[in-house]
C-alpha positions as CSV (number, residue, x, y, z in Angstrom):
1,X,1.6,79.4,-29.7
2,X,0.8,76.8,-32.5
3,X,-2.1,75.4,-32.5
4,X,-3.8,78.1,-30.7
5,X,-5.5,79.4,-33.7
6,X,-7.4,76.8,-35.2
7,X,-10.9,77.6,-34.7
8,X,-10.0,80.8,-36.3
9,X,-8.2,79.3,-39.4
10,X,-11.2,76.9,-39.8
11,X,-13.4,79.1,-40.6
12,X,-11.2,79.9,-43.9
13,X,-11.8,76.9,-44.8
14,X,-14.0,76.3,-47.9
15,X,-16.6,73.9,-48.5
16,X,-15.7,70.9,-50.5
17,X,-16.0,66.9,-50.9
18,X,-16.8,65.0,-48.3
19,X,-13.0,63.8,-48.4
20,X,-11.2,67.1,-48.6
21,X,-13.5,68.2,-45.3
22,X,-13.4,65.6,-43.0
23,X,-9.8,63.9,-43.4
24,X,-7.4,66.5,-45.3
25,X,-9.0,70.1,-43.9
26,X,-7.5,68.9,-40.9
27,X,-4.2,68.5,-41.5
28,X,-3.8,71.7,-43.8
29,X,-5.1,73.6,-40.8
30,X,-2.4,72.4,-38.8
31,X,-0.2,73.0,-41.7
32,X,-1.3,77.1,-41.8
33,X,-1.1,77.6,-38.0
34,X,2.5,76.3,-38.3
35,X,3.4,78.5,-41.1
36,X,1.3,81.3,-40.1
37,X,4.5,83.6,-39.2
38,X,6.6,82.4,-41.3
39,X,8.0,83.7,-44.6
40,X,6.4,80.9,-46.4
41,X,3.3,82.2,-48.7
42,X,1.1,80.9,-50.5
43,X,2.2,80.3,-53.5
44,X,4.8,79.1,-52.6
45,X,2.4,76.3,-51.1
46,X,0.8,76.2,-54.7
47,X,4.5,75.3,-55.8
48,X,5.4,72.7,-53.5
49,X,2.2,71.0,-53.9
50,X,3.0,71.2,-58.0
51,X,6.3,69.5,-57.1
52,X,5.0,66.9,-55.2
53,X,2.7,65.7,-57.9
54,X,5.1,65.8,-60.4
55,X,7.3,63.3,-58.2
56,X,4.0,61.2,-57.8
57,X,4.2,61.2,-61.4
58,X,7.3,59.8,-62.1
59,X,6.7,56.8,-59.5
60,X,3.5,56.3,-61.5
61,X,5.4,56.2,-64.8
62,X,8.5,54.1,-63.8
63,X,8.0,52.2,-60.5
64,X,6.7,49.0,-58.9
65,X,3.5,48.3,-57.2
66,X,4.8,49.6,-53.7
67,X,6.0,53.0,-55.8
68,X,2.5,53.7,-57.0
69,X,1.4,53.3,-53.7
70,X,3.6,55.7,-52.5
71,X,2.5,58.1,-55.1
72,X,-0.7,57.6,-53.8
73,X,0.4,59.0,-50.1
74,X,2.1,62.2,-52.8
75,X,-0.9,62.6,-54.1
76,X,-2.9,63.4,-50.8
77,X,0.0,65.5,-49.4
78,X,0.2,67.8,-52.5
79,X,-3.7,68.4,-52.0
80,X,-2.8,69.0,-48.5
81,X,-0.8,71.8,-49.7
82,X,-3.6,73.1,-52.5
83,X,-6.0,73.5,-49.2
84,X,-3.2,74.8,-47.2
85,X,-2.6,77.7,-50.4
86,X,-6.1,79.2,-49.8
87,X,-6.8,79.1,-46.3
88,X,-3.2,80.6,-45.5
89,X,-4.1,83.3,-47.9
90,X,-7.8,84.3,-46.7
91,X,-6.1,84.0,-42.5
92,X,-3.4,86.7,-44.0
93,X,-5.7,88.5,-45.9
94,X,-3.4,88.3,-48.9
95,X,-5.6,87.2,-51.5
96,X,-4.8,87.7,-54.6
97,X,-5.7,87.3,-58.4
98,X,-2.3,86.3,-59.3
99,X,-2.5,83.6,-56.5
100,X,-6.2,82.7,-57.5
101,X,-4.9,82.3,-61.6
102,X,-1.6,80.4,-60.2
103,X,-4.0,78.1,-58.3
104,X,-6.1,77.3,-61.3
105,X,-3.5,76.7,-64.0
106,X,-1.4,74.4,-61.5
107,X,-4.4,72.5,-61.0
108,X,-4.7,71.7,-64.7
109,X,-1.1,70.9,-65.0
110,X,-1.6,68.4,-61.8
111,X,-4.6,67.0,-63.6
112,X,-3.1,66.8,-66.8
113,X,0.7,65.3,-65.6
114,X,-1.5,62.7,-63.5
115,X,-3.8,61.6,-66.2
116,X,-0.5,61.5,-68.3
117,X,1.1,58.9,-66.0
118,X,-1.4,56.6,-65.6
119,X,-1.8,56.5,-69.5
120,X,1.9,56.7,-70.2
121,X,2.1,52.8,-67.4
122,X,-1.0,51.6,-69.0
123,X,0.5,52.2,-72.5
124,X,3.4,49.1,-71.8
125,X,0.9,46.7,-71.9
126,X,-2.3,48.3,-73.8
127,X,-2.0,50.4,-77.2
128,X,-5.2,52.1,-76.6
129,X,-4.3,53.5,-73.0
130,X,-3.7,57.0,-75.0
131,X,-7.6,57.0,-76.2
132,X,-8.5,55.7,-72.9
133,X,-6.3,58.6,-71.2
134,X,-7.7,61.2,-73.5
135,X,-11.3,60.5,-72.6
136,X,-10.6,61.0,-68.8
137,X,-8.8,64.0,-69.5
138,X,-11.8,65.3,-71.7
139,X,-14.3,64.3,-69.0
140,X,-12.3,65.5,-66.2
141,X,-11.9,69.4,-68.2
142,X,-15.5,69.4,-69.0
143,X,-16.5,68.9,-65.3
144,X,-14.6,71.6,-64.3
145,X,-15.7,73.5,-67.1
146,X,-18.8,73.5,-66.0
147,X,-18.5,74.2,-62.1
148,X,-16.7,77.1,-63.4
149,X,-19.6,78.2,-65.4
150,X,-21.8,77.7,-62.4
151,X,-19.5,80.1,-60.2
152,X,-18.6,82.4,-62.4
153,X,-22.3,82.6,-63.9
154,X,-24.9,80.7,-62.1
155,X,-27.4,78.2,-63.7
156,X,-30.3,80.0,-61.8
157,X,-30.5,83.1,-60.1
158,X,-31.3,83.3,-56.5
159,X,-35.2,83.9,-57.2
160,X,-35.1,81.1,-60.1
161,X,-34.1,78.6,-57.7
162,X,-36.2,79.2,-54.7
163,X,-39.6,78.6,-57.4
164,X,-37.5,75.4,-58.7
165,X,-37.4,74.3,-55.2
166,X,-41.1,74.7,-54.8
167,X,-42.2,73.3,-57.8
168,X,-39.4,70.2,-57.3
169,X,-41.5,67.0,-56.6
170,X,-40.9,63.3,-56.5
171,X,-37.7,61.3,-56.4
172,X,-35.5,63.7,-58.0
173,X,-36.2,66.3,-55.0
174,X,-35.5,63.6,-52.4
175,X,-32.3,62.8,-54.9
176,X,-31.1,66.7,-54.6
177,X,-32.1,66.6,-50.6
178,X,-29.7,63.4,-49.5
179,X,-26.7,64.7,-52.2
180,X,-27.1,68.4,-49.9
181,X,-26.9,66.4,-46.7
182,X,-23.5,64.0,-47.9
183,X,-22.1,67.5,-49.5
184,X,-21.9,65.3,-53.3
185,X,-21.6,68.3,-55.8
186,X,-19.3,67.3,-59.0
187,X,-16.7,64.8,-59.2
188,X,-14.4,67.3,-56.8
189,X,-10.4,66.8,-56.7
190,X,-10.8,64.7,-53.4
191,X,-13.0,62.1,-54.9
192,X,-10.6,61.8,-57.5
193,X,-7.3,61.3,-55.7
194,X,-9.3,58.3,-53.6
195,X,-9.7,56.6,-56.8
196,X,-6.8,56.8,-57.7
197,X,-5.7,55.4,-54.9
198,X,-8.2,52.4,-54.4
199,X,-7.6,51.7,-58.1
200,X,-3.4,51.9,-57.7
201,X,-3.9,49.8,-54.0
202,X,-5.7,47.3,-56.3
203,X,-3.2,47.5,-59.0
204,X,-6.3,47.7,-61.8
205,X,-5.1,50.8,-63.3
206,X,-6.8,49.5,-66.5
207,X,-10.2,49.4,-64.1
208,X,-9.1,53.2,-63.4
209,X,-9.9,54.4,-66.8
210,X,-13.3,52.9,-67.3
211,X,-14.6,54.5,-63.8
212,X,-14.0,57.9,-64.5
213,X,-15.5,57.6,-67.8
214,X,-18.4,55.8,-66.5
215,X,-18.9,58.1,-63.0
216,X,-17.3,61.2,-64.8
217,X,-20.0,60.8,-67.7
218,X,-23.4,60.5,-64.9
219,X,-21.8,63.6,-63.4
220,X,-21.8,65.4,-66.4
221,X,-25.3,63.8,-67.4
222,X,-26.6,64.6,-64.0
223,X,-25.9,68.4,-64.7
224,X,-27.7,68.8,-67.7
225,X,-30.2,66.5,-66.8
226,X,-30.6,69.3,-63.9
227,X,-30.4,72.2,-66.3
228,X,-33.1,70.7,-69.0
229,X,-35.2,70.0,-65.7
230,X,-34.9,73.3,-64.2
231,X,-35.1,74.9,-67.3
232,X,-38.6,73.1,-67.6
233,X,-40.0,73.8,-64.4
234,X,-39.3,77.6,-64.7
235,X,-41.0,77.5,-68.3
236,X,-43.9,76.2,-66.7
237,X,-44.2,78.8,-63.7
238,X,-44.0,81.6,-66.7
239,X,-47.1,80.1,-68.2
């Protein structure tokens, strides 16, 4: 029966932001226990989700107001899909390194072809959209860049970070306490598609630009920061 399964297809689910979790893990749930029999894998979810982006795109590029909007809705129902791709493939247990490496290369292209858009509509009516566009794209990579760093070798081993945490004191513990609690870690693919949308419901797509520089560069500044600190902390425990 559908629907029947969706305690057990939750707990495929992966952490992520606050966004992702609460509003779209629902729906992709929904999405896997409908398709769970069917012929449908997941690539084939990574693919759709691609698609649907790119036709985002194109009402970013060369629509009204109400189009971008509308992209806006694409948007969140081709991430519904990139949640959808993993958990169907952890419930079948048909993971897959070919799936994993399709998943990470159309997420590049989805950041890329988005950034792209609102650069190439910002372009009509300001030159120096493409620097401005650039820059995102720089500081959107680099995050990533290093939250794959992180996962595929960790800042801190598992011994380094317990004395870190006991040697962690003032207001930058209590800062790393409350960002555990909300589940903040880097500027994560859900946080981005809600600015895009507030940002394209406001129609300040030139506003759009200067806040993922501006967040984008204190999340980047927030990771070193951590590294430097950690980095310090452990120097002194050696001592």
């Amino acid at each position: 029966m559908v629907f029947s399964d969706l305690d057990q297809i939750r707990t495929h689910t992966r952490p992520s932001d606050w966004w992702t979790k609460y509003f779209l893990h629902p729906v992709s749930i929904c999405l896997v226990s409908i398709l769970r029999d069917s012929k449908i894998t997941p690539n084939h979810l990574t693919l759709i989700g691609t698609i649907v982006v790119f036709a985002a795109c194109s009402l970013i590029c060369f629509g009204n107001h109400l189009s971008m909007i509308a992209a806006a809705v694409f948007l969140h129902i081709s991430l519904v899909f990139d949640c959808a791709d993993g958990q169907l493939a952890r419930y079948r247990h048909f993971e897959s390194r070919v799936g994993e490496w399709l998943d990470r290369c159309t997420d590049k292209i989805k950041d890329f072809a988005i950034i792209y858009a609102f650069t190439f509509r910002y372009s009509q009516v300001n030159p120096n959209a493409w620097m401005l566009g650039f820059c995102c794209f720089f500081i959107l990579f680099f995050i990533d860049f290093l939250g794959f760093m992180n996962r595929l070798s960790p800042f801190l081993s598992t011994k380094e970070e317990a004395l870190v945490e006991k040697k962690e004191t003032g207001f930058v513990k209590r800062l790393k306490i409350y960002k555990a609690k909300i589940n903040y870690r880097l500027f994560q693919i859900g946080e981005q598609y809600i600015a895009y949308t507030v940002f394209i419901i406001l129609n300040r797509i030139d506003l759009l630009f200067y806040f993922i520089i501006a967040y984008g560069s204190l999340t980047i500044g927030w990771v070193i920061f951590n590294i430097y600190r950690e980095a310090r902390l452990l120097t002194r425990e050696e001592k």
